[in-house]
C-alpha atoms as one frame of an Amber mdcrd trajectory, in Angstrom:
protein
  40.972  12.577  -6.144  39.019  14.164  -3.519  35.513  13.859  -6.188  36.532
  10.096  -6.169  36.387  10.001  -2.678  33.256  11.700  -2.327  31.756   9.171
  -4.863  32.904   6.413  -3.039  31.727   7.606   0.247  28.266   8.621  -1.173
  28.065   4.780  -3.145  28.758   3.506   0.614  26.207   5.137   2.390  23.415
   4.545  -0.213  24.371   0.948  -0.164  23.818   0.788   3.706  20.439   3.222
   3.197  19.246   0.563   0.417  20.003  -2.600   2.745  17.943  -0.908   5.330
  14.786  -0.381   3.589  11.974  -2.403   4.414  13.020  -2.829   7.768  10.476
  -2.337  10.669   9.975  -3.269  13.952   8.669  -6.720  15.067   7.142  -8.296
  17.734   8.668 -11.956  18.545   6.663 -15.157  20.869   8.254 -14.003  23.591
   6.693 -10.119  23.115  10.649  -8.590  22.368  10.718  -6.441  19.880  13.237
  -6.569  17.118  14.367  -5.019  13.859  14.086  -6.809  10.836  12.451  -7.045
   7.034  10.266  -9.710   5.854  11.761 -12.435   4.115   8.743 -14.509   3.077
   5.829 -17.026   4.801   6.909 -20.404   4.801   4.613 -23.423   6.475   3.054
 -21.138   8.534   5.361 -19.272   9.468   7.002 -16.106   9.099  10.645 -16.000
   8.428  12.182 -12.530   9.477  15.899 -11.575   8.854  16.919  -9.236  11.612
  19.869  -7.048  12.197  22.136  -9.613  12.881  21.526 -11.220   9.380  19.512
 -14.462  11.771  16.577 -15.627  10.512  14.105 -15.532  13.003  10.825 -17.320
  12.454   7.161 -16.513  13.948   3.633 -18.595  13.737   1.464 -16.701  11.581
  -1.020 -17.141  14.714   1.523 -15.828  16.980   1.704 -12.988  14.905   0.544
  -9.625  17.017  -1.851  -7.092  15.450   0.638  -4.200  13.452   2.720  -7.102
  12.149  -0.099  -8.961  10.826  -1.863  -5.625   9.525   1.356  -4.886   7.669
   1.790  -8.390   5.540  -1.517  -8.036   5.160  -1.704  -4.934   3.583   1.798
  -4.167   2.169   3.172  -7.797   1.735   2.119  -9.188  -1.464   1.182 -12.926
  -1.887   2.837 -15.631  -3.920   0.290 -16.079  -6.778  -0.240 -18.639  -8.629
  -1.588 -18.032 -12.505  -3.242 -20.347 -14.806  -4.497 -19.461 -17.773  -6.501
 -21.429 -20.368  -7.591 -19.823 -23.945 -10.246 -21.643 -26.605 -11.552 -20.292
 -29.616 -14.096 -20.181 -32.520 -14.376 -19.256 -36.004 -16.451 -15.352 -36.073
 -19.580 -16.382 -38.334 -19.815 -15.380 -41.900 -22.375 -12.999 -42.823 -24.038
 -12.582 -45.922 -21.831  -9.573 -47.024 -18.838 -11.487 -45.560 -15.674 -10.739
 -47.716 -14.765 -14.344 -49.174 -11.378 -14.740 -47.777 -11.875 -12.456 -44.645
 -11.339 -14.673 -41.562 -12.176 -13.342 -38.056 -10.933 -15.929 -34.973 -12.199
 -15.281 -31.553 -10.187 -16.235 -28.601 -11.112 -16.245 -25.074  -9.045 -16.635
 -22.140  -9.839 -17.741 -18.771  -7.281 -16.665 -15.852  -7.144 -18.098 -12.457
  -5.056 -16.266 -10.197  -4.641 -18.370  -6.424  -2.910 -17.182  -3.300  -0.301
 -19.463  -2.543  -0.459 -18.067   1.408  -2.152 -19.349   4.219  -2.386 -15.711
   5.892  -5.433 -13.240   4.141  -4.546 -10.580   2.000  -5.484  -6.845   1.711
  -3.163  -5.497  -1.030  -5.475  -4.432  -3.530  -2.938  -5.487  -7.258  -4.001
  -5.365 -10.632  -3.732  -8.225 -13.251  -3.435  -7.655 -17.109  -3.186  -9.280
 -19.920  -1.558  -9.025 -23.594  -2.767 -10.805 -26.435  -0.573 -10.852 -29.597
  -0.547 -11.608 -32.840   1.528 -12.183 -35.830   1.559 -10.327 -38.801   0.233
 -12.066 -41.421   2.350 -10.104 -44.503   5.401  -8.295 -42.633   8.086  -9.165
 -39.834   6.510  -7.110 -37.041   3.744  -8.246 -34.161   0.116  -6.637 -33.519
  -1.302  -6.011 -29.832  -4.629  -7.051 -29.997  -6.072  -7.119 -26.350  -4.463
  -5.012 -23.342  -7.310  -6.122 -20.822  -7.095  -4.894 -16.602  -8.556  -5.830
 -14.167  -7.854  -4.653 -10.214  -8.765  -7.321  -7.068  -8.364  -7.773  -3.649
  -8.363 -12.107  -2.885 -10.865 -13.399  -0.575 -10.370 -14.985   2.802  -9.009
 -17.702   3.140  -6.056 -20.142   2.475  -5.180 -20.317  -1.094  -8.216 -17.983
  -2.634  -9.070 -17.111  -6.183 -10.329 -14.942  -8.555 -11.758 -16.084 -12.084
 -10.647 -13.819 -14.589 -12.512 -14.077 -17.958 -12.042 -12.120 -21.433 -13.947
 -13.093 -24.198 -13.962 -12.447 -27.798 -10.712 -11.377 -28.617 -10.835 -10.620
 -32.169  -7.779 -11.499 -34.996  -8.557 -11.047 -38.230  -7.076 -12.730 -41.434
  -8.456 -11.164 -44.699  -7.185 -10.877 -48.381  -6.559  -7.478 -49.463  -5.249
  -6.232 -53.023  -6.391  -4.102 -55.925  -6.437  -7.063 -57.989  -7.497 -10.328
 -56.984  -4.590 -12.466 -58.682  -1.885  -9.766 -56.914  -4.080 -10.409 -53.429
  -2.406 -10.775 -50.352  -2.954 -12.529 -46.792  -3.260  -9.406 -44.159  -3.967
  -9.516 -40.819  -2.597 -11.998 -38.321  -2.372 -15.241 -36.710  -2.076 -15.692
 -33.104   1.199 -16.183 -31.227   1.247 -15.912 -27.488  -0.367 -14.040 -24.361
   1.369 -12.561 -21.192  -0.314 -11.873 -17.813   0.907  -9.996 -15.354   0.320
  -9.249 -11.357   1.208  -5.945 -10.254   1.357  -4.719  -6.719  -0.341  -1.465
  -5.735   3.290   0.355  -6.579   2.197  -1.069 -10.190   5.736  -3.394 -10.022
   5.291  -6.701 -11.567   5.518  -9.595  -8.824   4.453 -12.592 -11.099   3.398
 -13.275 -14.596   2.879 -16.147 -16.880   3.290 -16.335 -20.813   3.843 -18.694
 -23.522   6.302 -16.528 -25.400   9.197 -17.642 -24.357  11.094 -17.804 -27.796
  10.634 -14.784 -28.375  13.927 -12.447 -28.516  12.320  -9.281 -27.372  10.807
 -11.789 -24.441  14.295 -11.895 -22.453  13.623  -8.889 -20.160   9.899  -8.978
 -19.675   9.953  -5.875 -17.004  11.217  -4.370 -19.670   9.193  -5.449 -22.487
   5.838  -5.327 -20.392   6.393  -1.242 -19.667   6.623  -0.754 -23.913   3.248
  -3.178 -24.355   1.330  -0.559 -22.050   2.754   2.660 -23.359   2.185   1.361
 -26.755  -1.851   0.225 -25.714  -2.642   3.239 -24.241  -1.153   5.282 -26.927
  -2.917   3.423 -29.857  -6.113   2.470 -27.611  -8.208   3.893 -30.223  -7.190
   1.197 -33.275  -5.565  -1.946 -33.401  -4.289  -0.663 -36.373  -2.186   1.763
 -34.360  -0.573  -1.344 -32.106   1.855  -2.836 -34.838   5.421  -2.615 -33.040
   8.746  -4.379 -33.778  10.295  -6.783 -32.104  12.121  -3.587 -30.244   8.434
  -3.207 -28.910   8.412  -0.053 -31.484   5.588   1.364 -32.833   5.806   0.187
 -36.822   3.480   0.996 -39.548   0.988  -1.515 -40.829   1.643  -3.195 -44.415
  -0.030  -1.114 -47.064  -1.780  -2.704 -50.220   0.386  -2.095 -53.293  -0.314
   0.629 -55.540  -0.135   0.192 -58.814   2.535   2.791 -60.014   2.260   5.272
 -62.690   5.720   4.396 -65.590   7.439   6.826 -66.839   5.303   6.577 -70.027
   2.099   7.582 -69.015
């Protein structure tokens, strides 16, 4: 009874302790100072939610200097993300495999501040570019791109985001021509992220929402990078499941030795 008790009074005070982070001092119009934690920027304004639970709301230019530092620096912006992909047919060579099919993809990412104040926060952006298998139930990782960025000055900045040639590859593979099969993959979907400078995912965009293994993409986004950075030296080594588990590549069929011979 008495370890209940303890639990319950240790759930209680963690509670309060966890509504109470973020908080920091403000300064209002009027130059009182206040509790509160940020709440977001809305029409250029602040909205802050002090200890009272009121919403109290200050111009961004009536902001004073250590308020505006801080959302400047530790406040992360609402970003927009558009992202637009083409792609060409790899040229055949004269030692080209006939069959052997190489697609390159590039994708062009515009990230915008939705915020009229300037941002500091230095955040990352990355990108995943999958693939179907061509011969097996499981999914490739071709591309796990980065790239970090701070957003100009200025009300609703951007940064152009470009990575080009991303290579999938559709070939026939077999010991014997007639028993050839399609290997490889075809392409099925992207996801970009923005993380803050904690490396927590505040936005992202993707056109893979069908996908099962797509319902928690926290989740799902955390495998893709342990999964590019172990197998960064092969694509080969980035087949996974749709558990986002590493999974062997399909293998060409043997032709097995009977009992016979």
């Amino acid at each position: 009874m008495m370890k209940t008790l303890h639990s319950i009074i240790f759930a209680s005070v963690f509670a309060v302790v966890s509504l109470a982070e973020g908080a920091r001092m403000w300064t209002d119009v009027d130059g009182t100072r206040f509790e509160g934690t940020f709440v977001r920027e809305l029409l250029g304004r602040i909205q802050v939610r002090d200890t009272e639970d009121k919403l109290r709301m200050i111009p961004v230019e009536k902001l004073s200097n250590a308020d505006l530092n801080y959302l400047q620096h530790k406040i992360v912006p609402e970003v927009d993300i558009t992202v637009r992909k083409k792609s060409r047919q790899k040229p055949e060579m004269e030692w080209t495999i006939s069959g052997d099919k190489t697609t390159l993809y590039t994708c062009q990412i515009t990230l915008e501040k939705k915020s009229d104040m300037d941002s500091k926060a230095k955040l990352t952006a990355e990108l995943y570019f999958i693939a179907d298998e061509e011969d097996g139930d499981n999914y490739i990782l071709i591309e796990h791109a980065t790239k970090q960025f701070v957003f100009p000055e200025g009300k609703n900045s951007q940064i152009e985001w470009v990575v080009n040639d991303i290579p999938i590859r559709r070939y026939f593979a077999g010991w014997a021509v007639a028993a050839a099969k399609w290997r490889g993959g075809t392409y099925l979907g992207y996801i970009v992220t923005v993380l803050d400078p904690q490396g927590e995912i505040v936005d992202y965009k993707t056109d893979l929402g069908n996908e099962d293994w797509m319902s928690d993409v926290p989740t799902t986004v955390r495998k893709l990078r342990k999964l590019a950075y172990e197998g960064r030296g092969s694509v080969y080594s980035r087949h996974f499941t749709k558990n986002i588990e590493k999974a062997k590549l399909p293998r060409i069929e043997w032709h097995y030795r009977s009992n016979f011979l």
